[in-house]
CHARMM-style PDB file with segment names, atoms N, HN, CA, C and O in Angstrom:
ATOM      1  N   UNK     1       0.808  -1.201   0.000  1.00  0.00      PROA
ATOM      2  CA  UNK     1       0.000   0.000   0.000  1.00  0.00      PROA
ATOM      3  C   UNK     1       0.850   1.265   0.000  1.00  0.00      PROA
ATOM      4  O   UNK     1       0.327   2.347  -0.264  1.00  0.00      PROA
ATOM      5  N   UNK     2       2.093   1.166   0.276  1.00  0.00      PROA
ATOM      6  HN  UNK     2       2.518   0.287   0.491  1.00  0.00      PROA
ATOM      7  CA  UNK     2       2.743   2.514   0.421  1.00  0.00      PROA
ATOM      8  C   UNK     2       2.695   3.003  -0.908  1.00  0.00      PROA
ATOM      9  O   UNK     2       2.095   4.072  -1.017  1.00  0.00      PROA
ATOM     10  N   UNK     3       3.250   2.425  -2.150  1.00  0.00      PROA
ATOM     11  HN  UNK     3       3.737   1.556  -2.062  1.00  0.00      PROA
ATOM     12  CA  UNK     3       3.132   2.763  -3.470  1.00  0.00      PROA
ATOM     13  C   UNK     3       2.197   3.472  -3.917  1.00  0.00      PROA
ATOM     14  O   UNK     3       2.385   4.349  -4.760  1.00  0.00      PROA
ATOM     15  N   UNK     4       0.696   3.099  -3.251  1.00  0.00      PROA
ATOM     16  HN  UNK     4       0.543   2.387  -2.566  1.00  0.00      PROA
ATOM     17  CA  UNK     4       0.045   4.058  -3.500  1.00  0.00      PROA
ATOM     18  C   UNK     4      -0.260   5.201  -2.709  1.00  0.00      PROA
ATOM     19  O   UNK     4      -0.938   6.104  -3.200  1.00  0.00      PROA
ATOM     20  N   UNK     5       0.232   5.277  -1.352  1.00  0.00      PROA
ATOM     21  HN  UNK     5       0.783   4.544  -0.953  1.00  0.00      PROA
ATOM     22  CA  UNK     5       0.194   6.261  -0.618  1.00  0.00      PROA
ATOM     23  C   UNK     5       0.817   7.489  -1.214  1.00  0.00      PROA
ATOM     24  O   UNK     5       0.306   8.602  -1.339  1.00  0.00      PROA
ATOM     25  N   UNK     6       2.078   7.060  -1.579  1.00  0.00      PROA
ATOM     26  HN  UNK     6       2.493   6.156  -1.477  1.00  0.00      PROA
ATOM     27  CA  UNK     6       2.847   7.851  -2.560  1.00  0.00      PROA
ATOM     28  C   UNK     6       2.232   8.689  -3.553  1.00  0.00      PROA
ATOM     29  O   UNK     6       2.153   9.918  -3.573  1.00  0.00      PROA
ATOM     30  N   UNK     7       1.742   7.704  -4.500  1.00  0.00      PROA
ATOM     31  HN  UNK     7       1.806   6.706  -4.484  1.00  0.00      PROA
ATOM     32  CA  UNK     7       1.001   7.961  -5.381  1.00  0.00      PROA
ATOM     33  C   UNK     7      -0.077   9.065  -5.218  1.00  0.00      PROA
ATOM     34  O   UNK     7      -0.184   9.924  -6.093  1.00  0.00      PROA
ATOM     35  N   UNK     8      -0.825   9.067  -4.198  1.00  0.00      PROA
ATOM     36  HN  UNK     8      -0.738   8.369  -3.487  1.00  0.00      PROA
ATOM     37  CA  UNK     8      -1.379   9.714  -3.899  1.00  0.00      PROA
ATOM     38  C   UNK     8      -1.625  11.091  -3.462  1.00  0.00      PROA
ATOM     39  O   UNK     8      -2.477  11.949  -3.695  1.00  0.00      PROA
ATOM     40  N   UNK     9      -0.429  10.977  -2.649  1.00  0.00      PROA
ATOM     41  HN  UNK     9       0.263  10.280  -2.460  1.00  0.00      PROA
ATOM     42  CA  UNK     9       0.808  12.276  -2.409  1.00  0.00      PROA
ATOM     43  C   UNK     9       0.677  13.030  -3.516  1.00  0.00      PROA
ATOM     44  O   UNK     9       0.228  14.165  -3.681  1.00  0.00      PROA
ATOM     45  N   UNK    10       1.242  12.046  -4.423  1.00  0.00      PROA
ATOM     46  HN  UNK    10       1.607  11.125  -4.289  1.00  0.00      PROA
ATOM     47  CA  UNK    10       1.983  13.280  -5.739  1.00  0.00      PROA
ATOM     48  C   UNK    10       0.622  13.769  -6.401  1.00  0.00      PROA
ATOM     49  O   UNK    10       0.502  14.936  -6.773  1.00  0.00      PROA
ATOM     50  N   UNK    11      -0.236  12.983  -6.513  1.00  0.00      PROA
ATOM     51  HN  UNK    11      -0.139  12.035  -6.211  1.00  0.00      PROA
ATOM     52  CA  UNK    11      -1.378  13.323  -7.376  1.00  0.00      PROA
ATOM     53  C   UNK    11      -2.411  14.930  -6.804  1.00  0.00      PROA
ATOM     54  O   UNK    11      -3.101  15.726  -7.441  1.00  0.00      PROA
ATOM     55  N   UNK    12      -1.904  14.774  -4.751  1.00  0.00      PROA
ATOM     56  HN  UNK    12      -1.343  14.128  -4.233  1.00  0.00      PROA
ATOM     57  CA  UNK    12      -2.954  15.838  -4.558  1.00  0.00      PROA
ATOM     58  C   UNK    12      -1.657  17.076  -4.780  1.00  0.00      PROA
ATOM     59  O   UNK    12      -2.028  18.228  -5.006  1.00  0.00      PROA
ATOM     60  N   UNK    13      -0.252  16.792  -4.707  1.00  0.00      PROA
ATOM     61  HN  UNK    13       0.049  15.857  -4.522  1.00  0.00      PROA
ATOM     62  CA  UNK    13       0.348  17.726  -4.864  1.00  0.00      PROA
ATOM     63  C   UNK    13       0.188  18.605  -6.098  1.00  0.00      PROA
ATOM     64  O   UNK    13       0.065  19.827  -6.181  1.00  0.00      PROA
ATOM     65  N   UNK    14       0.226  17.531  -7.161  1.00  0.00      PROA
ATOM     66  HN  UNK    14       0.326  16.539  -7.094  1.00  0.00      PROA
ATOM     67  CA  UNK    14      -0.068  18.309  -8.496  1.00  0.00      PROA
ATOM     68  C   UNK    14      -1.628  19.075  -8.667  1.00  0.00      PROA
ATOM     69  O   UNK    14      -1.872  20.054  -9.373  1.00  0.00      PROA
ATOM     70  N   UNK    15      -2.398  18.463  -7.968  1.00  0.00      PROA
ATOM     71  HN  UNK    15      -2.200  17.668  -7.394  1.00  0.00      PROA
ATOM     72  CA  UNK    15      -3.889  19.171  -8.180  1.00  0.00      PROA
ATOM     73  C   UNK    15      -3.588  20.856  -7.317  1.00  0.00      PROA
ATOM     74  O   UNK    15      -4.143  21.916  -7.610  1.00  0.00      PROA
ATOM     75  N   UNK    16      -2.405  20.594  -6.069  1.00  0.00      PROA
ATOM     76  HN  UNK    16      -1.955  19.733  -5.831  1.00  0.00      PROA
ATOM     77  CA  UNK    16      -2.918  21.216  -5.544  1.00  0.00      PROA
ATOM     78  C   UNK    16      -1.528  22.646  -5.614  1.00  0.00      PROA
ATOM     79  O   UNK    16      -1.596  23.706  -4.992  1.00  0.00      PROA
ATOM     80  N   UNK    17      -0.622  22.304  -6.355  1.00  0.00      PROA
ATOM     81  HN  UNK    17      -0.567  21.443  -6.861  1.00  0.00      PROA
ATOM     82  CA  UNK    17       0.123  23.363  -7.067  1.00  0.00      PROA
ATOM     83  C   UNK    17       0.042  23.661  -8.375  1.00  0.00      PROA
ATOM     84  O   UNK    17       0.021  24.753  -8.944  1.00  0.00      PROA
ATOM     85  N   UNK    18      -0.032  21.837  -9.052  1.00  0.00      PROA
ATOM     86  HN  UNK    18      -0.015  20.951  -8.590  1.00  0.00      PROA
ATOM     87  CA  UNK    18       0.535  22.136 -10.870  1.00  0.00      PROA
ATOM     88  C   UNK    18      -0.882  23.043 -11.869  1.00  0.00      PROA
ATOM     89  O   UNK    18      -0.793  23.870 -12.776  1.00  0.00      PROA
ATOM     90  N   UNK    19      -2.267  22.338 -11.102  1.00  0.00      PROA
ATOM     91  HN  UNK    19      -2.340  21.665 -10.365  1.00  0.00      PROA
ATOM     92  CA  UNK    19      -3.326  23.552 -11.380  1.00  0.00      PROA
ATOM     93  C   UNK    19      -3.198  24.835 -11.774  1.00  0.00      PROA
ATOM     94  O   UNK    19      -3.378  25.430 -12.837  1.00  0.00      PROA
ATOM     95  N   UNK    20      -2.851  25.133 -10.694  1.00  0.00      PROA
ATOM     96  HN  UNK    20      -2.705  24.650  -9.831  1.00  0.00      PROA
ATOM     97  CA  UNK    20      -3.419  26.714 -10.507  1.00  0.00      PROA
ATOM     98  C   UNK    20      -2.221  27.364 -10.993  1.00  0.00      PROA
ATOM     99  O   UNK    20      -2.475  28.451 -11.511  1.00  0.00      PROA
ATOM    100  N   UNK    21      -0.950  27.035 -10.991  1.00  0.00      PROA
ATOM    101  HN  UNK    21      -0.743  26.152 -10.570  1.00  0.00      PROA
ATOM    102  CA  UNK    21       0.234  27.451 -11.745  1.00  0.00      PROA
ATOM    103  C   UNK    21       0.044  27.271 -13.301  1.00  0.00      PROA
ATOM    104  O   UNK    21       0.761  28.019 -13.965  1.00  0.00      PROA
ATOM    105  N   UNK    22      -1.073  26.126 -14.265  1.00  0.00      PROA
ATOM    106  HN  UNK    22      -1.655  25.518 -13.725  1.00  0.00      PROA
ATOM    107  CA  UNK    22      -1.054  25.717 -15.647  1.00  0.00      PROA
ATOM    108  C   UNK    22      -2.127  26.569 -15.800  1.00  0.00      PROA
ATOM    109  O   UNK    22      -2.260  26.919 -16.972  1.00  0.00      PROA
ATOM    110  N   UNK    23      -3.095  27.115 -14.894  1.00  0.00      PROA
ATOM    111  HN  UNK    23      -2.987  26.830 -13.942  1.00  0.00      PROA
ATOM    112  CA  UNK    23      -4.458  28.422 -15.553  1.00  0.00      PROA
ATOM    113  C   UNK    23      -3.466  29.919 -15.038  1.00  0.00      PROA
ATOM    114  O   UNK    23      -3.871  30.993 -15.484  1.00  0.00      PROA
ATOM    115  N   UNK    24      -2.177  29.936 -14.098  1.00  0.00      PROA
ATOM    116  HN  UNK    24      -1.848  29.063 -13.736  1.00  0.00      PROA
ATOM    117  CA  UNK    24      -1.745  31.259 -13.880  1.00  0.00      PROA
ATOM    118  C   UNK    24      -1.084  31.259 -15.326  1.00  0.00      PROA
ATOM    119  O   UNK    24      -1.820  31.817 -16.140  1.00  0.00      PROA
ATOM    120  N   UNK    25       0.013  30.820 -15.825  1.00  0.00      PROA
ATOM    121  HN  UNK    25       0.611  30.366 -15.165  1.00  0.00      PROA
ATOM    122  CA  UNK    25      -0.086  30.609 -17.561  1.00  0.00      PROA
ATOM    123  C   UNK    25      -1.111  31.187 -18.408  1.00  0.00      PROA
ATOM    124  O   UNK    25      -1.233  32.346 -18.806  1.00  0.00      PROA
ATOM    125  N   UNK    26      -1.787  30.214 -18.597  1.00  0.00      PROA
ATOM    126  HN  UNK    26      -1.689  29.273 -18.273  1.00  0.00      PROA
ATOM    127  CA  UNK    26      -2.839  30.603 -19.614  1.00  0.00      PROA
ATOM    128  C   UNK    26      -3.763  32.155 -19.457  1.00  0.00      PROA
ATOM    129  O   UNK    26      -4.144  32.929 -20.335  1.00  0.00      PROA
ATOM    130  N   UNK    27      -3.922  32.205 -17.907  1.00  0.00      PROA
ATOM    131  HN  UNK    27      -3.612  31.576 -17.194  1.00  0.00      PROA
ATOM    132  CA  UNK    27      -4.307  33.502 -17.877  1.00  0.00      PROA
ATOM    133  C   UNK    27      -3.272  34.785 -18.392  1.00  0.00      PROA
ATOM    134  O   UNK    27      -3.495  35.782 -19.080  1.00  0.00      PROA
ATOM    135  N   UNK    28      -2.348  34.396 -17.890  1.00  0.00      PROA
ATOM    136  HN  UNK    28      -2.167  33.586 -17.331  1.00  0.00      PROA
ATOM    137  CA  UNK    28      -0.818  35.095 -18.943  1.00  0.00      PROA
ATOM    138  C   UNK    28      -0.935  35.462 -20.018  1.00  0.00      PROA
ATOM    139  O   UNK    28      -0.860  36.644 -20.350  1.00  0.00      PROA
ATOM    140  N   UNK    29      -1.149  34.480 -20.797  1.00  0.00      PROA
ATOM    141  HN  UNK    29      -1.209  33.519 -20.527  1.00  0.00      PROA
ATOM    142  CA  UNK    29      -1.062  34.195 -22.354  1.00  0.00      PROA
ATOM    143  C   UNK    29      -2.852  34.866 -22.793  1.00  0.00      PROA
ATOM    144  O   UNK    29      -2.756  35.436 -23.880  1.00  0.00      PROA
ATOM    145  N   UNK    30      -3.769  34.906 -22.461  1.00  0.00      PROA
ATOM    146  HN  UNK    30      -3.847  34.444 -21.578  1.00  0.00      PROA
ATOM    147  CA  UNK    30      -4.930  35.350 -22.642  1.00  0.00      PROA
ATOM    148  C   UNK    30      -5.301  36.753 -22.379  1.00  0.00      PROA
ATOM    149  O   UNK    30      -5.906  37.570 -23.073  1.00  0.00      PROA
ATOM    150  N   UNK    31      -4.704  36.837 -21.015  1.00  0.00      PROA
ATOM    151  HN  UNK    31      -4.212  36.173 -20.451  1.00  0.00      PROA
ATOM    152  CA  UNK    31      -4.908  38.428 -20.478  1.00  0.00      PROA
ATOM    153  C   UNK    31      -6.538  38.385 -19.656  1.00  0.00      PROA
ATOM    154  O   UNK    31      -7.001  39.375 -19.088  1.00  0.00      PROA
ATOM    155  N   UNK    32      -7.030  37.459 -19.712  1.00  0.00      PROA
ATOM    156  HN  UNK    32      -6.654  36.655 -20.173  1.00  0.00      PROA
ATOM    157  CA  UNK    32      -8.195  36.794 -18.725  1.00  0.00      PROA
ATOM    158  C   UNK    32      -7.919  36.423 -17.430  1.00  0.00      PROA
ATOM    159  O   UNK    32      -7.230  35.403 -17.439  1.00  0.00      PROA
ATOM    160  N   UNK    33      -8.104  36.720 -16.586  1.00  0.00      PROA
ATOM    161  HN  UNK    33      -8.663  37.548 -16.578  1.00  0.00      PROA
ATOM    162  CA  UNK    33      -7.616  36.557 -15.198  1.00  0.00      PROA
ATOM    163  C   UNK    33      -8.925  35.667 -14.463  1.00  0.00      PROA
ATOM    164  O   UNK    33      -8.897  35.283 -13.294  1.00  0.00      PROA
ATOM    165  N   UNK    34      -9.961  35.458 -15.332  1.00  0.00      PROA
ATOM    166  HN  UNK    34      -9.984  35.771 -16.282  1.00  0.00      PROA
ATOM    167  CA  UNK    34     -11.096  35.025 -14.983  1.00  0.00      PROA
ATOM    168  C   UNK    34     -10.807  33.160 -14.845  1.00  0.00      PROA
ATOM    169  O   UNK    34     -11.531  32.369 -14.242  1.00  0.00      PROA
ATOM    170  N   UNK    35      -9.741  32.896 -15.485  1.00  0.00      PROA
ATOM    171  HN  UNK    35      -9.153  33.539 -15.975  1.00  0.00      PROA
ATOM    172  CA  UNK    35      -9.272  31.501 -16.002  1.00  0.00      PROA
ATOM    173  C   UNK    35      -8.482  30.896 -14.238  1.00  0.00      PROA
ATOM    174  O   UNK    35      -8.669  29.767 -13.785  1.00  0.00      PROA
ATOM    175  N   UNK    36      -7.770  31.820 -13.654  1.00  0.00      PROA
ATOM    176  HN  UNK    36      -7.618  32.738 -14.022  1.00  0.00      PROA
ATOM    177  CA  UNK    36      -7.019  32.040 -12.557  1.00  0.00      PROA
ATOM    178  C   UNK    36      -7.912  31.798 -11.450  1.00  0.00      PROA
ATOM    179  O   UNK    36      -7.803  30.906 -10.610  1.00  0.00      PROA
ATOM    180  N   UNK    37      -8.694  32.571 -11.524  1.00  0.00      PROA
ATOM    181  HN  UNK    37      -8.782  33.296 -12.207  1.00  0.00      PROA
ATOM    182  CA  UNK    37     -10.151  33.040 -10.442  1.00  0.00      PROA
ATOM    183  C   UNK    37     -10.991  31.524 -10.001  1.00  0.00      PROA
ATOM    184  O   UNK    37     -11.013  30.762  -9.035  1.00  0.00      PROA
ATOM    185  N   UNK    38     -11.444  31.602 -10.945  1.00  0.00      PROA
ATOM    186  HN  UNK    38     -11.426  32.221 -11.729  1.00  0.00      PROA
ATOM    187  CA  UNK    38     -12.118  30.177 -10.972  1.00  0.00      PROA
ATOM    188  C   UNK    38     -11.794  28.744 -10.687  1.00  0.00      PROA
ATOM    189  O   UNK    38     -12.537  27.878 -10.225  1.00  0.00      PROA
ATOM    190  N   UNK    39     -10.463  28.657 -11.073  1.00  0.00      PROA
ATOM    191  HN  UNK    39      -9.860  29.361 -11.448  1.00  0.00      PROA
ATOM    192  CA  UNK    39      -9.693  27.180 -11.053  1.00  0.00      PROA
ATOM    193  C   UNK    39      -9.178  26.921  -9.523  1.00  0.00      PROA
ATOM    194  O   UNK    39      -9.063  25.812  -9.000  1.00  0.00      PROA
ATOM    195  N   UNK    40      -8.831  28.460  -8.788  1.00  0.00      PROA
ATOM    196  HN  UNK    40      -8.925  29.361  -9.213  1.00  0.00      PROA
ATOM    197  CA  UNK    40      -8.196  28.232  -7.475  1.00  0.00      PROA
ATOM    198  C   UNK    40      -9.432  27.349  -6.343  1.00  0.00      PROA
ATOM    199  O   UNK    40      -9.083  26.545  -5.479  1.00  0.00      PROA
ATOM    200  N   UNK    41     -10.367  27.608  -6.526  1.00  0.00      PROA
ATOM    201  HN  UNK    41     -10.650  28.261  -7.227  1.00  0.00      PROA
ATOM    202  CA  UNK    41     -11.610  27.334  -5.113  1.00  0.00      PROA
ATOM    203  C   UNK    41     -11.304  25.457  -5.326  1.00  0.00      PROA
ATOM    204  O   UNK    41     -10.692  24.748  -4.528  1.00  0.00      PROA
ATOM    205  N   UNK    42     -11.913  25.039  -6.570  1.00  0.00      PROA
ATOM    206  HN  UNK    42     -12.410  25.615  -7.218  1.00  0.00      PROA
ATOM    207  CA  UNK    42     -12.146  23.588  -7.164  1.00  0.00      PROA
ATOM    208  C   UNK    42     -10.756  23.056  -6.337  1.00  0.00      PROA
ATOM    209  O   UNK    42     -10.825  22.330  -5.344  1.00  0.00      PROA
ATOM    210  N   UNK    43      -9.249  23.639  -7.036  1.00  0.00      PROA
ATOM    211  HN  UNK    43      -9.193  24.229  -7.842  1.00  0.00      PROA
ATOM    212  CA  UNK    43      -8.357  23.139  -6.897  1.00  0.00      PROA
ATOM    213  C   UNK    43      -7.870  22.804  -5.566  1.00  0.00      PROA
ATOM    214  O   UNK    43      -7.690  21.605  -5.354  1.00  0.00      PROA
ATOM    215  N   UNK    44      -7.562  23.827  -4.400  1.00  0.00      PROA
ATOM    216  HN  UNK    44      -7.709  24.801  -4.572  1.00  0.00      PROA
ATOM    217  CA  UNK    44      -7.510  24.013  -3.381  1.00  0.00      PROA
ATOM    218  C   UNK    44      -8.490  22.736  -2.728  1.00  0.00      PROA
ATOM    219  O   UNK    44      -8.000  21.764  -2.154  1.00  0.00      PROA
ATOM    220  N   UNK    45     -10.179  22.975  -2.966  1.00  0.00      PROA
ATOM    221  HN  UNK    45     -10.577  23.765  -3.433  1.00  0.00      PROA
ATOM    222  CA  UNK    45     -10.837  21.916  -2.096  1.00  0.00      PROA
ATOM    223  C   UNK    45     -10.450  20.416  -2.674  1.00  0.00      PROA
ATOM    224  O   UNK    45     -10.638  19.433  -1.957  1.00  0.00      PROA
ATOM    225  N   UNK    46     -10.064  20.325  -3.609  1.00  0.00      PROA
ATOM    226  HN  UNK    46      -9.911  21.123  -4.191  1.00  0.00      PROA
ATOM    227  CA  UNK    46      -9.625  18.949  -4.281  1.00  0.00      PROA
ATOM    228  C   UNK    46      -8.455  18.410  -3.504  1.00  0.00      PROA
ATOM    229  O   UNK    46      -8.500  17.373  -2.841  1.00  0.00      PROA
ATOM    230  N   UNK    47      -6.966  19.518  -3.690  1.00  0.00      PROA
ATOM    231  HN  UNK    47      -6.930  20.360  -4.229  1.00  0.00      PROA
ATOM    232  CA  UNK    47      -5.852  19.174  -3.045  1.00  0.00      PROA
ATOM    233  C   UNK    47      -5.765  18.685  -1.820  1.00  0.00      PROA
ATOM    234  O   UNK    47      -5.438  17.587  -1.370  1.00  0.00      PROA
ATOM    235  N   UNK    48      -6.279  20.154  -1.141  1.00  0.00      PROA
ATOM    236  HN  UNK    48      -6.545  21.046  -1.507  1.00  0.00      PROA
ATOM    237  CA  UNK    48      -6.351  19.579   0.888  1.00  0.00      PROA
ATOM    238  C   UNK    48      -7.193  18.787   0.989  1.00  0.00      PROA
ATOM    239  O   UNK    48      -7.122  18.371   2.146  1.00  0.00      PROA
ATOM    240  N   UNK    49      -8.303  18.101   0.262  1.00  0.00      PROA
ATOM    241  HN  UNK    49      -8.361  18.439  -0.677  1.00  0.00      PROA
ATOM    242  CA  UNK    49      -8.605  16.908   0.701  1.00  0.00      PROA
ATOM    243  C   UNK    49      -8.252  15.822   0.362  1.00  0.00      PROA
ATOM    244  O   UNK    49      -8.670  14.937   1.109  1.00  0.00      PROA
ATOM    245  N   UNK    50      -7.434  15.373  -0.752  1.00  0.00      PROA
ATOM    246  HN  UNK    50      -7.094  16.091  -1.359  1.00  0.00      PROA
ATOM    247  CA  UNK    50      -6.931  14.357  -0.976  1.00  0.00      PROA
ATOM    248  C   UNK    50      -5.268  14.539   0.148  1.00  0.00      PROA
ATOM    249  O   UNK    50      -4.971  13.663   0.960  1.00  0.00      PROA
ATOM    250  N   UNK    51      -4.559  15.583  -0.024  1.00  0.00      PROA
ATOM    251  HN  UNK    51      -4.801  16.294  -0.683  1.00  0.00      PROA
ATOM    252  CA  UNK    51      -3.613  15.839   1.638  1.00  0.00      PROA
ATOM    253  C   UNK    51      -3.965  15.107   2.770  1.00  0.00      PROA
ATOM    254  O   UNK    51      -3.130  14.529   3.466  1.00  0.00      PROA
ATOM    255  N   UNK    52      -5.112  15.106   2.975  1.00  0.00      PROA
ATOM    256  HN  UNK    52      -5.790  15.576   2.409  1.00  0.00      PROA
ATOM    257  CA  UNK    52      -5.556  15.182   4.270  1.00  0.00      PROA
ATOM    258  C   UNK    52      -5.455  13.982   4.334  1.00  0.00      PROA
ATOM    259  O   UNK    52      -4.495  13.337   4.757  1.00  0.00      PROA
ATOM    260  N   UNK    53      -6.754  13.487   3.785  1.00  0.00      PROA
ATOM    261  HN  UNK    53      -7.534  14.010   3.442  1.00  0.00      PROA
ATOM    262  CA  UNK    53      -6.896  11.896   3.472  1.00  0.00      PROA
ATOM    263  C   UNK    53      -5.406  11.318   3.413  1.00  0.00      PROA
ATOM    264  O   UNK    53      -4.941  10.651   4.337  1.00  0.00      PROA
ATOM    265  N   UNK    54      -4.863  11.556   2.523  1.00  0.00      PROA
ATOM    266  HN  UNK    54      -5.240  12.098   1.772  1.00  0.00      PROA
ATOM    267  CA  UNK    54      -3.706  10.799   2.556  1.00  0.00      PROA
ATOM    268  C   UNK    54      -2.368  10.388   3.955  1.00  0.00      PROA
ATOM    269  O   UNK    54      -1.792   9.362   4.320  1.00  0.00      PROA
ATOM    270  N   UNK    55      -2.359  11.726   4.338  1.00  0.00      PROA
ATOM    271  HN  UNK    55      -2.827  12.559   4.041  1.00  0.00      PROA
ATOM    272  CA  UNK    55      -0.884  12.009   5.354  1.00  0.00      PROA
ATOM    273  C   UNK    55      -1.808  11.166   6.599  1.00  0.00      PROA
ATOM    274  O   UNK    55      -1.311  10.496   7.504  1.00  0.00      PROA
ATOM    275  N   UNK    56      -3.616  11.463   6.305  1.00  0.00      PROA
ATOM    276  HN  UNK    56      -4.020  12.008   5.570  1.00  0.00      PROA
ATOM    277  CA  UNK    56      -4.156  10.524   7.778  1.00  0.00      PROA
ATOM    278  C   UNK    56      -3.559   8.762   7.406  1.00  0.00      PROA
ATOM    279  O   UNK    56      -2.698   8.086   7.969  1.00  0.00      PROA
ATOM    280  N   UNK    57      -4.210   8.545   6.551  1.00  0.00      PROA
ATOM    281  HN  UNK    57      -4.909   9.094   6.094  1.00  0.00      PROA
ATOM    282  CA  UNK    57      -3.469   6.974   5.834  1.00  0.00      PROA
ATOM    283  C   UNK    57      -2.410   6.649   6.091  1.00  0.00      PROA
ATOM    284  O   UNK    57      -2.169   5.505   6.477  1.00  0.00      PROA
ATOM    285  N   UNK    58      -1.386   7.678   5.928  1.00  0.00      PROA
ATOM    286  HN  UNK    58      -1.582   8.607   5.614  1.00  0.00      PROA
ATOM    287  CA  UNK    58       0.142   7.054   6.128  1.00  0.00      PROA
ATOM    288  C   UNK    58       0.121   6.889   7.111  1.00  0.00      PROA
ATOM    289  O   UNK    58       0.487   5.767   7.462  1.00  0.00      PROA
ATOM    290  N   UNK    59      -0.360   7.979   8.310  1.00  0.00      PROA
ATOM    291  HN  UNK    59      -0.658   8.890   8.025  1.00  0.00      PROA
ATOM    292  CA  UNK    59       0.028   8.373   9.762  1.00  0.00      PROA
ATOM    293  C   UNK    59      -0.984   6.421  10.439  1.00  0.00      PROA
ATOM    294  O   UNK    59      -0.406   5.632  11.186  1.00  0.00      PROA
ATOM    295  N   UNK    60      -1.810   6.285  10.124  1.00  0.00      PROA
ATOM    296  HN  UNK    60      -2.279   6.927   9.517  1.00  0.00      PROA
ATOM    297  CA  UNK    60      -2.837   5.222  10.368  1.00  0.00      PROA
ATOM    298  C   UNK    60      -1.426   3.940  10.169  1.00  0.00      PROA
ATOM    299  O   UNK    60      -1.171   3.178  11.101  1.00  0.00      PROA
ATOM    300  N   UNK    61      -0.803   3.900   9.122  1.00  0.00      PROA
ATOM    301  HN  UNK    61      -1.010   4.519   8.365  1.00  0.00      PROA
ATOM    302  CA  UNK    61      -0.087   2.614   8.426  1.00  0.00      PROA
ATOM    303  C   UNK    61       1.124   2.693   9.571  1.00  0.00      PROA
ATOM    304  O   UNK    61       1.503   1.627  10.056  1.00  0.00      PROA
ATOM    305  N   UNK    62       1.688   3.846   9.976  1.00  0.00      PROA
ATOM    306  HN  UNK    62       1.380   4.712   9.583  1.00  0.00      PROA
ATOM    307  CA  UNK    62       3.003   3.852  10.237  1.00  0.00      PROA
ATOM    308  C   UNK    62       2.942   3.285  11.761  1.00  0.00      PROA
ATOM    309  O   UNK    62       3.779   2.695  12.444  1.00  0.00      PROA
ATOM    310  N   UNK    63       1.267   3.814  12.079  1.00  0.00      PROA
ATOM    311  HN  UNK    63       0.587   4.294  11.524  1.00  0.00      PROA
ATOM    312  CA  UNK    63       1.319   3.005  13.234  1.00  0.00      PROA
ATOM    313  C   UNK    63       1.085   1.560  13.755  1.00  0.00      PROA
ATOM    314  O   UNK    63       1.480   1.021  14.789  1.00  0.00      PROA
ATOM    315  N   UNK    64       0.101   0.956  12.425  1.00  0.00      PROA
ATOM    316  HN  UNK    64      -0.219   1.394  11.585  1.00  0.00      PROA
ATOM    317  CA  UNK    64       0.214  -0.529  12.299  1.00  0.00      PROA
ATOM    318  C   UNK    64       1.092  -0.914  12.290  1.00  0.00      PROA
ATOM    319  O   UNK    64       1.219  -1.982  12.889  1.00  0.00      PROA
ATOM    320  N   UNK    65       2.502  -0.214  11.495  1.00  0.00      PROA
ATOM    321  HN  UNK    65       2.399   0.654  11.009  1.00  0.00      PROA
ATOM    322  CA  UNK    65       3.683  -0.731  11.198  1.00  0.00      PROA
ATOM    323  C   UNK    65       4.321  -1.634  12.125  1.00  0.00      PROA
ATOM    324  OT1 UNK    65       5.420  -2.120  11.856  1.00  0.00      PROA
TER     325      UNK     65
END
């Protein structure tokens, strides 16, 4: 299970940086800031809850360990 703990890790990391950094871009490139605006709320509640969930999982495993 750690493999996917991992996994999991990286996946809320990317929701919860690579997001909002790939619409701060595009809002760049557009000059729409509306693209920026919108993507942060989704992203954010997506990230810290898959975080959460996760670091509880590990913290749960390390103590079965």
């Amino acid at each position: 299970m750690k493999n996917m703990n991992s996994l999991a890790l990286l996946v809320s990391l990317i929701v919860l940086v690579g997001f909002p950094i790939l619409f701060l871009f595009v809002s760049l490139y557009t000059g729409d800031w509306r693209y920026l605006m919108w993507s942060l709320p989704p992203s954010f509640l997506a990230g810290f809850t898959g975080l959460i969930l996760t670091v509880q999982t590990m913290k749960k495993e390390r103590k079965e360990a």
